[in-house]
The first five atom37 places (N, CA, C, CB, O) and aatype in JSON, in Angstrom:
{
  "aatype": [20, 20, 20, 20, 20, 20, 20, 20, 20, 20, 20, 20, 20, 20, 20, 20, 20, 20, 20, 20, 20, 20, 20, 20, 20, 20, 20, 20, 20, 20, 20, 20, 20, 20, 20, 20, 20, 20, 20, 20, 20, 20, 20, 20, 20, 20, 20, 20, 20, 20, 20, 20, 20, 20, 20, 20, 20, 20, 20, 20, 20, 20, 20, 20, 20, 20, 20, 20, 20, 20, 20, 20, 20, 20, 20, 20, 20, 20, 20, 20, 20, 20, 20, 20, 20, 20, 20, 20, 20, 20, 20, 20, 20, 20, 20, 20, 20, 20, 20, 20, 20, 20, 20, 20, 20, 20, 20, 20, 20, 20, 20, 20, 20, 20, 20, 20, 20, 20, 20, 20, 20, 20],
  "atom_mask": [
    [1, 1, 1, 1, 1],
    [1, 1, 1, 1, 1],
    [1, 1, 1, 1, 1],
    [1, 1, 1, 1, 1],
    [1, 1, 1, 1, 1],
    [1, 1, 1, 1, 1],
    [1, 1, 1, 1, 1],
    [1, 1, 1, 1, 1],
    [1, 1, 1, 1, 1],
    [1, 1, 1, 1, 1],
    [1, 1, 1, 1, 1],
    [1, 1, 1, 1, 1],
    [1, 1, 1, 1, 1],
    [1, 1, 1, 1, 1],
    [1, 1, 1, 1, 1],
    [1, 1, 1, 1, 1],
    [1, 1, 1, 1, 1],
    [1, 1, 1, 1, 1],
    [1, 1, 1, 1, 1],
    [1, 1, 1, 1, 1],
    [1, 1, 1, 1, 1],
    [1, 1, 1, 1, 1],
    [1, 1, 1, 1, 1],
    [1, 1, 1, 1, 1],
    [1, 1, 1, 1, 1],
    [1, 1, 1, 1, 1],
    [1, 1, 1, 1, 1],
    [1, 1, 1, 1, 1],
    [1, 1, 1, 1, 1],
    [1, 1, 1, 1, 1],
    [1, 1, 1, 1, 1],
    [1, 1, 1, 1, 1],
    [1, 1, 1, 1, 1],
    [1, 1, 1, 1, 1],
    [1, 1, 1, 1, 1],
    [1, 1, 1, 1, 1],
    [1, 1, 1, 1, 1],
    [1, 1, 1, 1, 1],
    [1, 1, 1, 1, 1],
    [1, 1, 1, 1, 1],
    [1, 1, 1, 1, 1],
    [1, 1, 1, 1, 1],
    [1, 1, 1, 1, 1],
    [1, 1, 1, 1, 1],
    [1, 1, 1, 1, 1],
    [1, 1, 1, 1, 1],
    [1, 1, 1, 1, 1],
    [1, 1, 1, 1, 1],
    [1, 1, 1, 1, 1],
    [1, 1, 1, 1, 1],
    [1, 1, 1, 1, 1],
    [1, 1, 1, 1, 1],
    [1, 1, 1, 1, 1],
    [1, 1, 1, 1, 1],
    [1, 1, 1, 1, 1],
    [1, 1, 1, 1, 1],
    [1, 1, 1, 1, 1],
    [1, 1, 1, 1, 1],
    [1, 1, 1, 1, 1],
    [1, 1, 1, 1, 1],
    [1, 1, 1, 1, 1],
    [1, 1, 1, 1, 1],
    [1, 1, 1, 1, 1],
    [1, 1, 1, 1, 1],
    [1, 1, 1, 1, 1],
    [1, 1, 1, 1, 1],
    [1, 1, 1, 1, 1],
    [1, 1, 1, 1, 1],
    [1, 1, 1, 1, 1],
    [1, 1, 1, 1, 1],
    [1, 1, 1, 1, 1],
    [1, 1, 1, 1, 1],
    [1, 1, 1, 1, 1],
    [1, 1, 1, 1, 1],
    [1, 1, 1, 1, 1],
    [1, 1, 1, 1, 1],
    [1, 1, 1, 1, 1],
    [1, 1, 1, 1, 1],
    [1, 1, 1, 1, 1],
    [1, 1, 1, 1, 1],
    [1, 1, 1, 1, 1],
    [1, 1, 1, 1, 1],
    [1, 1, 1, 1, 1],
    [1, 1, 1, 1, 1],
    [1, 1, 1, 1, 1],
    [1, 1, 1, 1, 1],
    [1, 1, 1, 1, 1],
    [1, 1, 1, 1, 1],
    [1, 1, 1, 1, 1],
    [1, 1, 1, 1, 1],
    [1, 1, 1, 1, 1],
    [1, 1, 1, 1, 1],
    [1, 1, 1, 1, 1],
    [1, 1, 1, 1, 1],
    [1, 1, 1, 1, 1],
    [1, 1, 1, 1, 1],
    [1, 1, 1, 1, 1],
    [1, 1, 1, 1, 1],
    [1, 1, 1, 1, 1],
    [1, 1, 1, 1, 1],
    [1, 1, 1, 1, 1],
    [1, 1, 1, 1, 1],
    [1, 1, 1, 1, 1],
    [1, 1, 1, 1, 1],
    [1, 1, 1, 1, 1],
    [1, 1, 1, 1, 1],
    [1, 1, 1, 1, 1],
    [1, 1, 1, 1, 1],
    [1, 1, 1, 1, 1],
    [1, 1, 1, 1, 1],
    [1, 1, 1, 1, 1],
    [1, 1, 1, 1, 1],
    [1, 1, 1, 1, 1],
    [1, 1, 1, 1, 1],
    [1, 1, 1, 1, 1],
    [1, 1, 1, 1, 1],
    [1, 1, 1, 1, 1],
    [1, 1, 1, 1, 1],
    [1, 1, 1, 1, 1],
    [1, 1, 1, 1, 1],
    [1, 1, 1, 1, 1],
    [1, 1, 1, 1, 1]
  ],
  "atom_positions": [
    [[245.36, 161.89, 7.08], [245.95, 161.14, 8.16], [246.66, 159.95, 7.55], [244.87, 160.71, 9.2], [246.17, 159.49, 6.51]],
    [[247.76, 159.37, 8.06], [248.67, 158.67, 7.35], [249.04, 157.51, 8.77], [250.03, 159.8, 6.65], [249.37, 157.83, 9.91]],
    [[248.85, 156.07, 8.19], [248.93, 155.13, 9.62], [250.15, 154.11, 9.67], [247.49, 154.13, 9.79], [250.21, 153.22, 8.82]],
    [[251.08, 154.23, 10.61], [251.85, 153.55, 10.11], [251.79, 152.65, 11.37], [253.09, 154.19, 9.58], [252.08, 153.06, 12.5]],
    [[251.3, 151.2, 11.04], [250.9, 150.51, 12.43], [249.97, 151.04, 13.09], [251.87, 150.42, 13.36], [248.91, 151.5, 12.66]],
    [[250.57, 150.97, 14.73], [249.1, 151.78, 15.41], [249.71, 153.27, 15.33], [248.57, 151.27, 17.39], [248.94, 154.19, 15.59]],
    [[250.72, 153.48, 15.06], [250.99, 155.67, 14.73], [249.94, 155.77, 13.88], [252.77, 156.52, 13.64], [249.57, 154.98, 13.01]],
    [[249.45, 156.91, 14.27], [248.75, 157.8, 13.54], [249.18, 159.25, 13.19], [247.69, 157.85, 14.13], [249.09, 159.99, 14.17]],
    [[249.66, 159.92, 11.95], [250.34, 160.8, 11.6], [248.84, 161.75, 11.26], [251.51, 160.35, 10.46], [247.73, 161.43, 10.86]],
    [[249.51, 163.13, 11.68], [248.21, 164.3, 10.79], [249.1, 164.59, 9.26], [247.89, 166.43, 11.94], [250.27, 164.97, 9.28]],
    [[248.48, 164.39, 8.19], [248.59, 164.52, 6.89], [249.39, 165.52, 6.2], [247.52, 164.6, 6.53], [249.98, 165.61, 5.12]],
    [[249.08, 166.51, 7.61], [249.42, 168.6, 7.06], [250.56, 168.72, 7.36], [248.6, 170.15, 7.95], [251.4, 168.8, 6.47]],
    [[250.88, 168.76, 8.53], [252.39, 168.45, 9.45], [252.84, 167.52, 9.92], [252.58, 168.93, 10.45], [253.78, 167.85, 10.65]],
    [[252.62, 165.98, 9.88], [253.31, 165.27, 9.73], [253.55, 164.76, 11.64], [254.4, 165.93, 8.73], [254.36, 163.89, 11.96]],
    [[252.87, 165.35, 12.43], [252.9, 165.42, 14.01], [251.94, 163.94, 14.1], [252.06, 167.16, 14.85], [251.03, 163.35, 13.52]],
    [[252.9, 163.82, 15.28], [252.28, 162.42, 15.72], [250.64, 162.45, 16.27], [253.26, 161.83, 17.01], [250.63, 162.8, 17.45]],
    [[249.43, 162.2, 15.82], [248.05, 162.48, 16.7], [248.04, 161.15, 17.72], [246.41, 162.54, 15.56], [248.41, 159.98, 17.75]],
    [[247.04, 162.59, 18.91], [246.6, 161.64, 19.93], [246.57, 160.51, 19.95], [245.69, 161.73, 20.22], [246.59, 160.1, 18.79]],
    [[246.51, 159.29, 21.03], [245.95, 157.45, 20.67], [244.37, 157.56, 19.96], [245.69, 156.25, 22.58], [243.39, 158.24, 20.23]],
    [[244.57, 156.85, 19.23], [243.33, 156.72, 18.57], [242.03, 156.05, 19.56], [243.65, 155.79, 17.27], [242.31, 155.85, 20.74]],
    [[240.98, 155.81, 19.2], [240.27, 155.29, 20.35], [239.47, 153.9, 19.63], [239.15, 156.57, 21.05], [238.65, 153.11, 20.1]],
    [[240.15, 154.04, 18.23], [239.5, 152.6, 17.54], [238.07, 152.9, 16.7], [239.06, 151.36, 18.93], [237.45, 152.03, 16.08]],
    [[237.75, 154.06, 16.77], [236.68, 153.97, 16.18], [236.14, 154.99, 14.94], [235.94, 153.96, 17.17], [236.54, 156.15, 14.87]],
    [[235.32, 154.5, 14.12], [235.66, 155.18, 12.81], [234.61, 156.94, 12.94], [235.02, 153.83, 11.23], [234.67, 157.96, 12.26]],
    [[234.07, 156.7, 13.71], [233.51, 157.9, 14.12], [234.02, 158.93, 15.35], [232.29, 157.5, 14.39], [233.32, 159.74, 15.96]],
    [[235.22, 158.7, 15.49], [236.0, 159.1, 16.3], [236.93, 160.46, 15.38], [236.8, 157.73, 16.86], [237.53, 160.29, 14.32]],
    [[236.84, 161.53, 16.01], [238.01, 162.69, 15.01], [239.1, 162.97, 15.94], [237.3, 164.47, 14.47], [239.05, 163.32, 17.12]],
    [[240.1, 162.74, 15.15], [241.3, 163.44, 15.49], [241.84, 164.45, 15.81], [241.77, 163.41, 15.03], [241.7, 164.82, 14.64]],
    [[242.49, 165.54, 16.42], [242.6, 166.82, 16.32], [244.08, 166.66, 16.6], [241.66, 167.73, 17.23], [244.61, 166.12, 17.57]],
    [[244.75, 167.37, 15.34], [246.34, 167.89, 15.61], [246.55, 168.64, 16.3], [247.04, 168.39, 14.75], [245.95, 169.71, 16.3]],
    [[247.63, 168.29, 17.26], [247.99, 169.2, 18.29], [248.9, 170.54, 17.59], [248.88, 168.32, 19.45], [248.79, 171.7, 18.0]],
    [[249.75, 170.14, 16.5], [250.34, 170.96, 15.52], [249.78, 171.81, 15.1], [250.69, 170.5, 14.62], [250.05, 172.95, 15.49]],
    [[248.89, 171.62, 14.23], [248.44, 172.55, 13.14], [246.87, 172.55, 13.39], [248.9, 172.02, 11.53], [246.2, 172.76, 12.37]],
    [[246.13, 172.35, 14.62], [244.65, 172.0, 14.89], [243.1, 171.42, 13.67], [244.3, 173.42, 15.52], [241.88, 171.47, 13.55]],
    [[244.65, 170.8, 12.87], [243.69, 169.83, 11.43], [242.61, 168.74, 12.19], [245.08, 168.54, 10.2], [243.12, 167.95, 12.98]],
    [[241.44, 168.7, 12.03], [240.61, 167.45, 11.83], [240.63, 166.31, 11.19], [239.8, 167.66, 11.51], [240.42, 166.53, 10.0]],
    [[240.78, 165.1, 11.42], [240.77, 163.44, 10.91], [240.05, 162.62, 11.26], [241.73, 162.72, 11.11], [239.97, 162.18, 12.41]],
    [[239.51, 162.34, 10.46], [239.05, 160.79, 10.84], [239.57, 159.61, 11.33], [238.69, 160.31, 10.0], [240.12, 159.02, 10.41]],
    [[239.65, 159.0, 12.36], [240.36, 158.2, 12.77], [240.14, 156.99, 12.11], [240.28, 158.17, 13.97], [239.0, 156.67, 11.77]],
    [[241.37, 156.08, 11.84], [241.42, 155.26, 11.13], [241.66, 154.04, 12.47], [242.45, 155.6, 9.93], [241.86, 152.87, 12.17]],
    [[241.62, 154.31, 13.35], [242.37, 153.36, 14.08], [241.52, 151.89, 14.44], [242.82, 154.14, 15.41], [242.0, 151.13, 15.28]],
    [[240.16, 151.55, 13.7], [239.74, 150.68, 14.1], [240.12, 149.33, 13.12], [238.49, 151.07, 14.33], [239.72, 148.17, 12.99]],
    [[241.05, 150.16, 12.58], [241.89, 149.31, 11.18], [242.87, 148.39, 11.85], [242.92, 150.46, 9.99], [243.8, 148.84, 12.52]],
    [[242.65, 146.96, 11.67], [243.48, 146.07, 12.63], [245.0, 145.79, 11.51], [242.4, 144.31, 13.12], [244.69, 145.31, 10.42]],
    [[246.35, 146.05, 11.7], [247.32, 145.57, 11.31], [247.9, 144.36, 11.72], [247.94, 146.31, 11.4], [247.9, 144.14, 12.93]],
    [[248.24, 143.8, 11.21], [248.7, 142.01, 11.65], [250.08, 141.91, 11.57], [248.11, 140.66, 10.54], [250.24, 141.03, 10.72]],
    [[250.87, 142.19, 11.84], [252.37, 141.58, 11.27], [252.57, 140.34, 11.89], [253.75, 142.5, 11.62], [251.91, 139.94, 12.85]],
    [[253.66, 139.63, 11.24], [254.36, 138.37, 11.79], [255.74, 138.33, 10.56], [253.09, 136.72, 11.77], [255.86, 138.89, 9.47]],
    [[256.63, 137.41, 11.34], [258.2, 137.21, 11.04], [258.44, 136.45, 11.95], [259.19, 138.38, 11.05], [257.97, 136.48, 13.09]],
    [[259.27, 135.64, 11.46], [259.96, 134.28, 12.04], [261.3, 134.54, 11.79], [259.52, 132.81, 11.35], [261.7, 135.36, 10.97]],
    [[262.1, 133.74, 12.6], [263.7, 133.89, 12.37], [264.48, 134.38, 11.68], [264.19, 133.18, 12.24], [265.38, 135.18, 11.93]],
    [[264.12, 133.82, 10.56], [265.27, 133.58, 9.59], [264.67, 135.0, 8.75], [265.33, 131.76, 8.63], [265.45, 135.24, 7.82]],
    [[263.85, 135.74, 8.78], [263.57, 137.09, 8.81], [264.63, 137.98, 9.1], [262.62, 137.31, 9.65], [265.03, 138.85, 8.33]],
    [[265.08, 137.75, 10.22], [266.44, 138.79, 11.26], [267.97, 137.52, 11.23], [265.64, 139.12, 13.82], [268.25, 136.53, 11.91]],
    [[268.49, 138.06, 10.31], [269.49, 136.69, 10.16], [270.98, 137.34, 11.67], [270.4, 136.57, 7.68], [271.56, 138.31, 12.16]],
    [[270.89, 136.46, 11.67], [271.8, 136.98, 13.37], [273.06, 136.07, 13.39], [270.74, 136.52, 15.18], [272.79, 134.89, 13.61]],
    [[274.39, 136.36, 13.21], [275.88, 135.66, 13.47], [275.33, 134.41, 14.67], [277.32, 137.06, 14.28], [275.33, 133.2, 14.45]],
    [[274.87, 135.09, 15.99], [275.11, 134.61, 17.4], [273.96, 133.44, 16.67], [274.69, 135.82, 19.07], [274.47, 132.32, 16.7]],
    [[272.89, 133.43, 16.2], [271.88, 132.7, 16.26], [272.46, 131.46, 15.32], [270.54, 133.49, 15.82], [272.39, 130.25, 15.49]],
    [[272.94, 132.1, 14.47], [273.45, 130.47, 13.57], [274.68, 129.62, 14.28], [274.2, 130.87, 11.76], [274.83, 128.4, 14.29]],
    [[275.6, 130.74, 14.92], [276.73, 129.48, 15.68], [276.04, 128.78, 17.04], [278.45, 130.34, 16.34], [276.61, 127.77, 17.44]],
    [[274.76, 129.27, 17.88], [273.95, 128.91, 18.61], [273.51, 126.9, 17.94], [272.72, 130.29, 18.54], [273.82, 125.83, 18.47]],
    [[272.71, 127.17, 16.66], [272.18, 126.3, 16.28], [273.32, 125.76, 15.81], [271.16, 126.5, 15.58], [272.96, 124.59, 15.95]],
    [[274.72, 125.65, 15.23], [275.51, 124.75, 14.78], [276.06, 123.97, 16.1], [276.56, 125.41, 13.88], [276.31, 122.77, 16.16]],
    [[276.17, 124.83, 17.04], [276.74, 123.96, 18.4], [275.92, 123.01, 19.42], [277.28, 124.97, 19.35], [276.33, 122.34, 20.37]],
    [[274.84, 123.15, 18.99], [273.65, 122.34, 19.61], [273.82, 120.94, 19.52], [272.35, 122.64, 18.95], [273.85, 120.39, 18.43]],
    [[273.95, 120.27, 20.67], [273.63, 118.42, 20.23], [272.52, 118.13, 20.92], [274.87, 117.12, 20.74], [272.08, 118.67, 21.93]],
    [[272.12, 117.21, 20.29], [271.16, 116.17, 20.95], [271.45, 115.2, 21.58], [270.47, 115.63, 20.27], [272.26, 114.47, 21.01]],
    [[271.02, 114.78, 22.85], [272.13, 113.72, 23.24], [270.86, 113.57, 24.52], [274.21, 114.31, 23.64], [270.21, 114.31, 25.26]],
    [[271.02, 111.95, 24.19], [269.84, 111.22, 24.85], [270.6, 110.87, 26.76], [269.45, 109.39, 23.64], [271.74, 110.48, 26.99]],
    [[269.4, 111.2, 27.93], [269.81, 111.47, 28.91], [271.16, 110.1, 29.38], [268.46, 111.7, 29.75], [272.3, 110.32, 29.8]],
    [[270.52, 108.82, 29.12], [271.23, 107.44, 29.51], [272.73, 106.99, 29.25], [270.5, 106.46, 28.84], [273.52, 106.43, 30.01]],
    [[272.97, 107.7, 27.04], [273.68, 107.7, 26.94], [275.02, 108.24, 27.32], [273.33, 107.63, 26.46], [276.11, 107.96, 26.82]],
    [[274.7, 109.17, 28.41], [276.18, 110.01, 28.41], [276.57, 109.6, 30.35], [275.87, 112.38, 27.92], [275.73, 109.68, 31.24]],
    [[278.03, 109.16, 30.52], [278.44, 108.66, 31.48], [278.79, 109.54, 32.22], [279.2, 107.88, 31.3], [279.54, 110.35, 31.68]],
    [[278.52, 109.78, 33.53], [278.4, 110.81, 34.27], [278.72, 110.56, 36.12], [276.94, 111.28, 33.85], [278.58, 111.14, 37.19]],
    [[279.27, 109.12, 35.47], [279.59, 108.64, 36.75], [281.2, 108.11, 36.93], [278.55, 107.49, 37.02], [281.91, 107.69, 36.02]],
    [[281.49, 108.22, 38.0], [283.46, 107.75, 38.28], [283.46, 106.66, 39.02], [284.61, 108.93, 39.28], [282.42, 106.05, 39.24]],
    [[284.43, 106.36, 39.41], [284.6, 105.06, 40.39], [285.81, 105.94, 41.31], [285.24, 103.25, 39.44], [286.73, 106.73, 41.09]],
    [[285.18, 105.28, 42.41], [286.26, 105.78, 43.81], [286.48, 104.36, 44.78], [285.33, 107.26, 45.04], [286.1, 103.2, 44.6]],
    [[287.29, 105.04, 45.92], [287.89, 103.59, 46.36], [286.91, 103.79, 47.73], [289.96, 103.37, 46.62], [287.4, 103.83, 48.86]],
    [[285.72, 103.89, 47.5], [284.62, 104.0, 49.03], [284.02, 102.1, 49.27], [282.62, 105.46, 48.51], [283.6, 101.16, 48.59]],
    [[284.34, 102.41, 50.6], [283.6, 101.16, 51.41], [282.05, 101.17, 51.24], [283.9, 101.26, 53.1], [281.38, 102.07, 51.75]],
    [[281.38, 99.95, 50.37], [280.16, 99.63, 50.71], [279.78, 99.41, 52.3], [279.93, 98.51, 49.95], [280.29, 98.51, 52.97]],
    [[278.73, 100.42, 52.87], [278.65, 99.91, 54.13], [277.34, 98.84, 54.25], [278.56, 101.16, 55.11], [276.69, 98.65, 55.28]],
    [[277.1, 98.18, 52.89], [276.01, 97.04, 52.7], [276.51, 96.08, 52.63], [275.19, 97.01, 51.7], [276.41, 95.24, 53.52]],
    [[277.36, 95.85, 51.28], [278.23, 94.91, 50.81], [279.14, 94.22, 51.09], [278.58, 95.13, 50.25], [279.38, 93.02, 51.05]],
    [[279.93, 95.63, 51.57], [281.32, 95.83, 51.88], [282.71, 95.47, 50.35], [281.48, 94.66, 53.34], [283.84, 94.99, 50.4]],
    [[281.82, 96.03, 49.08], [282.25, 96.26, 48.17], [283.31, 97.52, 48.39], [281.22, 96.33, 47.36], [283.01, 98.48, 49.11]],
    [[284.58, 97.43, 47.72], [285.61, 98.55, 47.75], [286.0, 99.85, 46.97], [286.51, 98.0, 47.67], [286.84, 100.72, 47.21]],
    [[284.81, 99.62, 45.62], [284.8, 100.01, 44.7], [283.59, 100.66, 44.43], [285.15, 99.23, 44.04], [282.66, 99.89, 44.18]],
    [[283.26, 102.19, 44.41], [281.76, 102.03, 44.15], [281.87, 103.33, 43.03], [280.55, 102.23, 45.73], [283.01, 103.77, 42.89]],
    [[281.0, 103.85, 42.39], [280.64, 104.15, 41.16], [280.18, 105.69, 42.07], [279.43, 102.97, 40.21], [279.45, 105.52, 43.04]],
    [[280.62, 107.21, 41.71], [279.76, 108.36, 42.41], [279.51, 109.54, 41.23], [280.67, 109.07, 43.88], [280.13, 109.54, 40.17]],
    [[278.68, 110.37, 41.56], [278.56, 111.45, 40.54], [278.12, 112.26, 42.06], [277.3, 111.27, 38.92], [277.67, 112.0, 43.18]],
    [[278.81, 113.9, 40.86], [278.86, 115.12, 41.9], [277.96, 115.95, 41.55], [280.13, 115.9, 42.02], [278.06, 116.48, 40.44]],
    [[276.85, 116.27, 42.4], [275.74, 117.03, 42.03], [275.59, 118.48, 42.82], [274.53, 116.13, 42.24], [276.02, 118.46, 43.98]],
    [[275.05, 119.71, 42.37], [274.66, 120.83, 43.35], [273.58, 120.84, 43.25], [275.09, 122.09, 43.26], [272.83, 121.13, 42.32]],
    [[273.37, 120.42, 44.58], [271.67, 120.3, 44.79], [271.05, 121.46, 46.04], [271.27, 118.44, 45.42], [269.85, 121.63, 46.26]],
    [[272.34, 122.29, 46.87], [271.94, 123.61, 47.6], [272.18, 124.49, 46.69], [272.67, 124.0, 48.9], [272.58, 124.29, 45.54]],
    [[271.77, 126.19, 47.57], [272.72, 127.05, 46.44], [274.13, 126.62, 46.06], [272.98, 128.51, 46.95], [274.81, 125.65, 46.4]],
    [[274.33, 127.59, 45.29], [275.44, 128.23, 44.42], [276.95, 128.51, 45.25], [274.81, 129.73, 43.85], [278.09, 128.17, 44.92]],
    [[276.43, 129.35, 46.58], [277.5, 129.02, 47.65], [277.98, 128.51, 48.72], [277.73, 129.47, 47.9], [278.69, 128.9, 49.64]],
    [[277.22, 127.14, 48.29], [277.58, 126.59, 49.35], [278.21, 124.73, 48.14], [275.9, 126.64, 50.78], [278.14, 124.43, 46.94]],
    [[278.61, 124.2, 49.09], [279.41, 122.91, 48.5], [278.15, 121.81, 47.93], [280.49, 122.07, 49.92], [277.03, 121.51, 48.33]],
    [[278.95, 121.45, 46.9], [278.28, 120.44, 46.2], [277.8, 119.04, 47.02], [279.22, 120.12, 45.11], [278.27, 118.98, 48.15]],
    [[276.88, 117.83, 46.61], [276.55, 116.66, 47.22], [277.43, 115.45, 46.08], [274.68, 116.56, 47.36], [277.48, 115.43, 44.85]],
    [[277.98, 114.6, 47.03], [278.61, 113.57, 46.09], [277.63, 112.3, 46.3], [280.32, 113.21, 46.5], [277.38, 111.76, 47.38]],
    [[277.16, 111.95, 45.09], [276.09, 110.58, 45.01], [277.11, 109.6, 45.28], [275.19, 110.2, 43.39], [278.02, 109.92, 44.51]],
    [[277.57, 108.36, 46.1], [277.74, 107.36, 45.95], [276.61, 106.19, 45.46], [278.27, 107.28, 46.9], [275.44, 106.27, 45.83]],
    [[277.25, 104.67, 44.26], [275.96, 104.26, 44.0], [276.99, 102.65, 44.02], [274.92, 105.04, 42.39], [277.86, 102.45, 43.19]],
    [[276.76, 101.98, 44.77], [276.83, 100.69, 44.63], [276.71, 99.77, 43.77], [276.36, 100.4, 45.15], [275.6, 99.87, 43.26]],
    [[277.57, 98.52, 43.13], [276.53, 97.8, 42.07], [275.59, 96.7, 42.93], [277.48, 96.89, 40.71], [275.01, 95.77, 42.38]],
    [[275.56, 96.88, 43.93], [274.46, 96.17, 44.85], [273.1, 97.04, 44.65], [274.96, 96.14, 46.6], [271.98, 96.53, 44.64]],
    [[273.31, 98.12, 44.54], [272.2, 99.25, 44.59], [272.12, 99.73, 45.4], [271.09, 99.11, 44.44], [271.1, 100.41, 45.43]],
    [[272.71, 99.8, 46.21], [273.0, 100.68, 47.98], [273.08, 101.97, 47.21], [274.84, 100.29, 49.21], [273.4, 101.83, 46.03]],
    [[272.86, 103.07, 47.6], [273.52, 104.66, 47.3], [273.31, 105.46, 48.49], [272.77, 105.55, 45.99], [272.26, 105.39, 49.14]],
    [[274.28, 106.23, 48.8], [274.27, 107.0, 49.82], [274.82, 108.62, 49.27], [275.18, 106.25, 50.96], [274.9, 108.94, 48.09]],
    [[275.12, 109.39, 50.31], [275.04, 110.79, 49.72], [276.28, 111.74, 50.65], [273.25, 111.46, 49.93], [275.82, 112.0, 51.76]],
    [[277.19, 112.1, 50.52], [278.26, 113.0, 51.08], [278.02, 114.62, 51.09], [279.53, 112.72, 50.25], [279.01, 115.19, 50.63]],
    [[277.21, 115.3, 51.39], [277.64, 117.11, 51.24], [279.03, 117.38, 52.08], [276.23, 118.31, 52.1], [279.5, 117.04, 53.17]],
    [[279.51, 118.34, 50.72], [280.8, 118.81, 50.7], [280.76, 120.38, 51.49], [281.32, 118.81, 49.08], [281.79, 121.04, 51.61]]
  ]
}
């Protein structure tokens, strides 16, 4: 009998045997050639491989295009010509968010530098 992983081969013909049942007092019987085996299957195999094992095009331009980029630093906000209805500032600061599904219209944050913010769905 010949084990490759959990396959278990019969030795004579080379036919795939039954699942093993794990135990060393357990016999095999070829369905092929009706040979007897001892089952080997209580024999634990371990593999492991990490990445760079399977070298992959997509995986290295993946990791070259990657940034890191801290949430605060990146500006994500515009200025429009909306009436503070606190202030009555003319100028206020908005970002456009989708916060329903997919088909339906986006929400526009308005944000005051008073700190007023209010909310538009489109």
């Amino acid at each position: 009998m010949a084990a490759i992983g959990s396959l278990v081969f019969c030795t004579d013909c080379g036919n795939l045997l039954p699942s093993t049942k794990g135990s060393e007092k357990n016999v095999l019987t070829c369905e092929g050639c009706s040979a007897e085996m001892q089952d080997t299957g209580s024999k634990t195999t371990v593999t492991s491989s990490k990445p760079s094992d399977f070298p992959s095009f997509l995986r290295q331009k993946l990791q070259s295009s990657v940034k890191n980029v801290q949430r605060h630093t990146i500006q994500t906000e515009s200025t429009a010509q909306e009436t503070c209805s606190k202030c009555g500032r003319t100028e206020v600061k908005y970002t456009n968010v989708q916060l329903r599904s997919a088909d339906e219209g986006s929400t526009i944050i308005f944000m005051c530098d008073c700190g007023f913010s209010w909310h538009q769905d489109n």
